[in-house]
VEXMAR-918716 format. One record per residue (C-alpha): x, y, z; residue number from 1. Coordinates in Angstrom, 3 decimals, decimal comma, always signed. Layout:
N
+----------+----------+----------+-----+
!       xx !       yy !       zz !  nr !
+----------+----------+----------+-----+
!        X !        Y !        Z ! NUM !
...
+----------+----------+----------+-----+
This chain:
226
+----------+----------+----------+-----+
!       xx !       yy !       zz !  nr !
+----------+----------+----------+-----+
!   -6,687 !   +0,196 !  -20,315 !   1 !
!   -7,004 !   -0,151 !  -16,824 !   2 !
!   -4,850 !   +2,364 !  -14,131 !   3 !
!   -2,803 !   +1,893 !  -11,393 !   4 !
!   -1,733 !   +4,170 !   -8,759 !   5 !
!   +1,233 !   +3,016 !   -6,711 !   6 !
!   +3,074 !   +3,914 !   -3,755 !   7 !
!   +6,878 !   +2,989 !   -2,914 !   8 !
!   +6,813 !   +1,514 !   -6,546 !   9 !
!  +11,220 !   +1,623 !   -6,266 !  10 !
!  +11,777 !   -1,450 !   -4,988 !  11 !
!  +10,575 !   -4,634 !   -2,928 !  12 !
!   +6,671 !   -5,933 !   -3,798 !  13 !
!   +6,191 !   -2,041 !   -4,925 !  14 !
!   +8,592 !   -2,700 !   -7,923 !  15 !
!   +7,380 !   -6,333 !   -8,106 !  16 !
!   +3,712 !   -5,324 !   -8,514 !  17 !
!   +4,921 !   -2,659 !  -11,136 !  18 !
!   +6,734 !   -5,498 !  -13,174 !  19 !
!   +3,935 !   -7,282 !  -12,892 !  20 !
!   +0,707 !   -4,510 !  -13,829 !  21 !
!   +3,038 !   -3,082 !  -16,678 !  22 !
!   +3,369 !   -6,822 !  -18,231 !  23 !
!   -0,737 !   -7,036 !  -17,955 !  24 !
!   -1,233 !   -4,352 !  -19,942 !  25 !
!   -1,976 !   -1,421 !  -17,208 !  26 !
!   -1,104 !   +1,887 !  -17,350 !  27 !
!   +1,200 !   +2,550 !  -14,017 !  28 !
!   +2,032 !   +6,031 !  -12,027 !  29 !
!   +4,970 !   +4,572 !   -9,629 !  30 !
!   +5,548 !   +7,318 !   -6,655 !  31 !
!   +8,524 !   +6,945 !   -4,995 !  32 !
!  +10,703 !   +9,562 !   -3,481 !  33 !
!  +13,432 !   +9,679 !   -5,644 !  34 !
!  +13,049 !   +8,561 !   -8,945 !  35 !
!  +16,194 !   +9,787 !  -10,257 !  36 !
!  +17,760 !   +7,134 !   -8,417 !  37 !
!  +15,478 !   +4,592 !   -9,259 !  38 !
!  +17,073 !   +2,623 !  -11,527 !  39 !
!  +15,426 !   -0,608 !  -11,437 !  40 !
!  +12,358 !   +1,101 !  -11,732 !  41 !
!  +13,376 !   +3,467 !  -14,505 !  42 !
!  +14,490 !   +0,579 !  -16,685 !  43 !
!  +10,704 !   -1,096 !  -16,831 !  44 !
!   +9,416 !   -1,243 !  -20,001 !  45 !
!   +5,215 !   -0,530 !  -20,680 !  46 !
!   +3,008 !   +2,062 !  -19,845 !  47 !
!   +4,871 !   +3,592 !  -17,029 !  48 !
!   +4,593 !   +7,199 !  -15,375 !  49 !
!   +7,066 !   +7,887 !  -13,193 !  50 !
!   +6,340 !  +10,714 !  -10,069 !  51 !
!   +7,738 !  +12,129 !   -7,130 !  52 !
!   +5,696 !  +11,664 !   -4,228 !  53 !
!   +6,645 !  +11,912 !   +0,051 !  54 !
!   +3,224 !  +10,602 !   +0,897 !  55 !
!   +3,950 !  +12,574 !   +4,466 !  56 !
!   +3,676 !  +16,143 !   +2,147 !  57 !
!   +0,236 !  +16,860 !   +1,824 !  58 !
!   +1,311 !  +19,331 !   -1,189 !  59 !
!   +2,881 !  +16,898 !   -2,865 !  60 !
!   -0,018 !  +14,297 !   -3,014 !  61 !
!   -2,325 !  +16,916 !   -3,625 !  62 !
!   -0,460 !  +18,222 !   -6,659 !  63 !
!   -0,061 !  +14,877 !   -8,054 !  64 !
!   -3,669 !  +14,301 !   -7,380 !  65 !
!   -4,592 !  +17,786 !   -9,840 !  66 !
!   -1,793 !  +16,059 !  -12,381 !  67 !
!   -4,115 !  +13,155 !  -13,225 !  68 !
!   -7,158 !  +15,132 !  -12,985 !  69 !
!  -10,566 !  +13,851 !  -14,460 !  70 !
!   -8,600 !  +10,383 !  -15,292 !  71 !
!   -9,605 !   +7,363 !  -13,818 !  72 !
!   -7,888 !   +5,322 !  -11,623 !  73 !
!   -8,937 !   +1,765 !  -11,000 !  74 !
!   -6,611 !   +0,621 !   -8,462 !  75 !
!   -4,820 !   +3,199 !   -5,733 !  76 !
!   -2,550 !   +0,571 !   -3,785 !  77 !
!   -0,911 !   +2,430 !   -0,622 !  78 !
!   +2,966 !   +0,418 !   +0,030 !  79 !
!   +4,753 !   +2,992 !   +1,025 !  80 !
!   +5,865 !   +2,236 !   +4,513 !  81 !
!   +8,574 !   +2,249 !   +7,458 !  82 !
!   +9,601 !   -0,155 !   +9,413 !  83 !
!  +11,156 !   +1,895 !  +12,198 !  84 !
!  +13,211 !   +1,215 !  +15,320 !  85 !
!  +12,739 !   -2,252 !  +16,997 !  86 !
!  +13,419 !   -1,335 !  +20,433 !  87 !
!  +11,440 !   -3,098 !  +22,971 !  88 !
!   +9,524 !   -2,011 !  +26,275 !  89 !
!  +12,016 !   +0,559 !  +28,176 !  90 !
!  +14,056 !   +1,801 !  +24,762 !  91 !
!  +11,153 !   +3,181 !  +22,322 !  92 !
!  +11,672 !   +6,259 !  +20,350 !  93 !
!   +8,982 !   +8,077 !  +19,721 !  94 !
!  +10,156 !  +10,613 !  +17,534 !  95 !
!  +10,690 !   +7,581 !  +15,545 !  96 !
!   +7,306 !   +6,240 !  +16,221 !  97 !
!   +5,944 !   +9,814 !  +14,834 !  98 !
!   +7,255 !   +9,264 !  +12,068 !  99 !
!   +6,195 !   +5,754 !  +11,293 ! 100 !
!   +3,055 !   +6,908 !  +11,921 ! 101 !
!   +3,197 !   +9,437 !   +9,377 ! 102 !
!   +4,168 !   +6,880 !   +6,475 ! 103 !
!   +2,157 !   +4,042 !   +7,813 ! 104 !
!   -0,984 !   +5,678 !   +8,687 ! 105 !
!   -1,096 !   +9,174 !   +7,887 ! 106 !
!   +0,074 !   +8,879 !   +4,391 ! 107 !
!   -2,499 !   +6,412 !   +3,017 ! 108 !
!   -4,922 !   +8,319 !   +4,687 ! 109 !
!   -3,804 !  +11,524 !   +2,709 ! 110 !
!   -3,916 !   +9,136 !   -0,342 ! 111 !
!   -7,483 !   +8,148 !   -0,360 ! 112 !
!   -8,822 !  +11,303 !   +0,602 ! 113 !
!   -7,336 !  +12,838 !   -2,664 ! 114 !
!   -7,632 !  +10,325 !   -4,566 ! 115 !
!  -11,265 !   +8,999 !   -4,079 ! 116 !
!  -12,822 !  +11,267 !   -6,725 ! 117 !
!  -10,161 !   +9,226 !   -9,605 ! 118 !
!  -11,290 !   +5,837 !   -8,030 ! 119 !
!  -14,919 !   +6,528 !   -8,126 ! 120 !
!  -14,593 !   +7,291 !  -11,807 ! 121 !
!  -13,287 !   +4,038 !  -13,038 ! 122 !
!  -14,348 !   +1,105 !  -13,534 ! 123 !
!  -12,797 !   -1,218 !  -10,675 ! 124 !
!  -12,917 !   +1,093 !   -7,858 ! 125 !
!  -10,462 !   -0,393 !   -5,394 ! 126 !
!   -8,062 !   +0,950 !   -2,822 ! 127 !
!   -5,586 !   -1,435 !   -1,158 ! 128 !
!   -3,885 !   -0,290 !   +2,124 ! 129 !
!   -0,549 !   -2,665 !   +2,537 ! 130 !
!   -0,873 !   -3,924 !   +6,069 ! 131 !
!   +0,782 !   -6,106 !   +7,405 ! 132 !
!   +0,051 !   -9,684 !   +9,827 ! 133 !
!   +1,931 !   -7,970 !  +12,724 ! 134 !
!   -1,172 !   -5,050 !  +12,935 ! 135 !
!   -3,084 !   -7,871 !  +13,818 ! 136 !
!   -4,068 !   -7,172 !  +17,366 ! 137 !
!   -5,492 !  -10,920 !  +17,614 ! 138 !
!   -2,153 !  -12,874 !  +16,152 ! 139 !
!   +0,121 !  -10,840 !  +18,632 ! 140 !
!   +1,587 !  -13,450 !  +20,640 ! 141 !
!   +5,194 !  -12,328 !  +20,445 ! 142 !
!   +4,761 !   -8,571 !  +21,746 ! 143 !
!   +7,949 !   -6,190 !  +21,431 ! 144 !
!   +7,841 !   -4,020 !  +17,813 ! 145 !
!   +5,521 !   -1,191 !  +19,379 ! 146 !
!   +6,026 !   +1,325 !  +16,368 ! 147 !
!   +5,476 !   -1,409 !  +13,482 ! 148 !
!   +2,609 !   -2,923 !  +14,872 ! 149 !
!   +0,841 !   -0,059 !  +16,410 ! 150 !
!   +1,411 !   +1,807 !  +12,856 ! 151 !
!   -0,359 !   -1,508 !  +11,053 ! 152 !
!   -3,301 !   -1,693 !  +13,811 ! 153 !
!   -4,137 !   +2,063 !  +13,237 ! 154 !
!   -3,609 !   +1,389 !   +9,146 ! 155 !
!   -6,009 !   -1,377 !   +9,839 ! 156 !
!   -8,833 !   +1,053 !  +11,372 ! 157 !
!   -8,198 !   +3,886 !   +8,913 ! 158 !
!   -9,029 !   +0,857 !   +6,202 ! 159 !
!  -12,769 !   -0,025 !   +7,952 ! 160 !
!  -13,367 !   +3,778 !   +8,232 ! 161 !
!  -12,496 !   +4,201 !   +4,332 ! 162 !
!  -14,551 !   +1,331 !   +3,164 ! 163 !
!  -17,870 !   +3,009 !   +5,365 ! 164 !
!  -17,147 !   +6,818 !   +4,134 ! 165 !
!  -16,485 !   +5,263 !   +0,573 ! 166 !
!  -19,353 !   +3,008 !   +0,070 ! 167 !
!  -21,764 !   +5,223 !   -1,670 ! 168 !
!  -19,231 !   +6,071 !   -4,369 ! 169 !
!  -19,168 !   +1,930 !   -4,701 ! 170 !
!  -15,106 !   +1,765 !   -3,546 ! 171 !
!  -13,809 !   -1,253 !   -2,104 ! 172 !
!  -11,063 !   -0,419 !   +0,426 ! 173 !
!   -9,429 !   -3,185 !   +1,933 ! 174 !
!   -5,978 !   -4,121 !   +4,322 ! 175 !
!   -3,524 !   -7,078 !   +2,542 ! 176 !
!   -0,607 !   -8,424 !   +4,320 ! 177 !
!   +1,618 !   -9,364 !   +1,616 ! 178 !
!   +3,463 !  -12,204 !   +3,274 ! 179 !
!   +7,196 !  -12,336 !   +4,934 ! 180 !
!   +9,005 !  -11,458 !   +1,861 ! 181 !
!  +12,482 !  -11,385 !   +1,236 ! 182 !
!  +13,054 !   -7,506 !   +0,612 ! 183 !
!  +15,041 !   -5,063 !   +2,798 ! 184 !
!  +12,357 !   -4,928 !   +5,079 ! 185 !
!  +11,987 !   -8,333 !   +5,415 ! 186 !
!  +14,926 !   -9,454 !   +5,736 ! 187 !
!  +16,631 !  -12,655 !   +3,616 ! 188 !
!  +15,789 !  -15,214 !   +5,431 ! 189 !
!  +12,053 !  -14,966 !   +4,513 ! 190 !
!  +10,493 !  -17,809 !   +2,811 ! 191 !
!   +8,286 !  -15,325 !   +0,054 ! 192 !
!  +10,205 !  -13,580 !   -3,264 ! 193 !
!   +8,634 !  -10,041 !   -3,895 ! 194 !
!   +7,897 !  -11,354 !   -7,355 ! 195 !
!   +5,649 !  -14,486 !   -5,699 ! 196 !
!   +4,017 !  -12,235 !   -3,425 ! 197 !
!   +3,143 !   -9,570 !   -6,408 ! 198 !
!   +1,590 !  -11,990 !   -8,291 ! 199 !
!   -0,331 !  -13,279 !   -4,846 ! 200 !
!   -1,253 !  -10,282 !   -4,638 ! 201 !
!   -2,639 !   -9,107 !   -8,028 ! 202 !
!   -4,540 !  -12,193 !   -8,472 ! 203 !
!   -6,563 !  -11,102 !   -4,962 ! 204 !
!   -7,152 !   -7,839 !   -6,588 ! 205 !
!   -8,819 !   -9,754 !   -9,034 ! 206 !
!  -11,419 !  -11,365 !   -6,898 ! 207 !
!  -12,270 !   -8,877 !   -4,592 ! 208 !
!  -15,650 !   -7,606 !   -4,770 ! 209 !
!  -17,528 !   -5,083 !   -2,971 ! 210 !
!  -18,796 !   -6,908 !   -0,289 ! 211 !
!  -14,907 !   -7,660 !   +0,572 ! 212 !
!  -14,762 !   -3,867 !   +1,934 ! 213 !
!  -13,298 !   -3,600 !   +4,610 ! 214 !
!  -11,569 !   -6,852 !   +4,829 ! 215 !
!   -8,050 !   -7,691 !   +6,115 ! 216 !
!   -6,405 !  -10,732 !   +3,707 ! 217 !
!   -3,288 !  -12,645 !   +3,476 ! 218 !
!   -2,019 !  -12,622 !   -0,019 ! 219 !
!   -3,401 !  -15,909 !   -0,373 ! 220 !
!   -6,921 !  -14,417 !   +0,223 ! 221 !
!   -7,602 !  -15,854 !   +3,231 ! 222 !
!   -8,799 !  -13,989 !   +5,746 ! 223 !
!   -7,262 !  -12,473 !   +9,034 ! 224 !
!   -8,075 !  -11,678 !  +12,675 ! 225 !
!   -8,351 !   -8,312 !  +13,654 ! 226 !
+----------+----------+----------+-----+
């Protein structure tokens, strides 16, 4: 049975991709920060682990890491993320912007670094880092959201550094964008449902292959601009 590791599983495309790995068949750790509150989440049905996990407390992904010890994990997908303050040139909060950077960057980071030995011992060997189309430095045309899309740019890097330090133990790291999806991130008015973009989004997993490392893709799997 294969494993799943997953980040912000509560709600948006991370519950969406839990919905959809527990009806496949996987065996799923959801991390999110409260799972007592969770409810959604809690009322899955399948092969579901449920932990707490602030991926900016290196103690707490480094315990959970120890919890699933000598277990494989085929698929570590980072979500967890913050969207942050929108304020535009002459109003940016940096504390804020520290802090985004700790979620966005930071955390998935922490992730990999702990996780890496689980990955290498199964059999798919993939980490996904959920980017986003806004980190894209080549697609900016619209400027403004400094903290978002400096935090997705930097995500971006941290994913081409993972897939070089990782490539002897044979893991694929790559950056998705999961569409504009109609979560509380997103915002209503976007065209994608978290359920559509899940199952995007699983059947990419399915097709990437090692010579994808390193790669930034669209959910549709197409590919996209640094």
């Amino acid at each position: 049975m294969p494993s799943v590791v997953l980040t912000g599983a509560n709600r948006g495309i991370g519950l969406a991709l839990t919905r959809g790995f527990l009806a496949e068949g996987w065996q799923v750790h959801a991390c999110c920060r409260h799972p007592e509150k969770a409810t959604k989440l809690r009322a899955l049905e399948g092969d579901l682990s449920l932990h707490r996990l602030e991926v900016t407390d290196a103690l707490q992904v480094s315990a959970l890491a120890r919890s699933l010890a000598d277990q494989p994990v085929d698929l570590l997908i980072n979500n967890a993320g913050a969207r942050g303050a929108r304020g535009g040139l002459g109003a940016v909060d940096y504390d804020d912007w520290a802090r985004v950077m700790a979620v966005n960057v930071m955390g998935p980071l922490r992730m990999a670094e702990q996780f890496a030995p689980l990955v290498a011992l199964s059999e798919q060997r993939l980490i996904v880092n959920v980017s986003s189309v806004m980190g894209s430095i080549a697609r900016n045309s619209g400027g403004d959201d400094y903290l978002y899309r400096s935090s997705k740019a930097a995500l971006n890097m941290v994913t081409r550094s993972l897939a070089v330090d990782l490539a002897a133990q044979e893991i694929t790291v790559v950056s998705v964008h999961p569409g504009w999806v109609s979560t509380d991130m997103g915002g209503a008015s976007a065209p994608l449902t978290a359920d559509s973009s899940a199952a995007d989004l699983r059947r990419l997993f399915e097709r990437l292959q090692p010579a994808d490392s390193g790669g930034f893709f669209d959910h549709d799997g197409s590919v996209i601009p640094w």
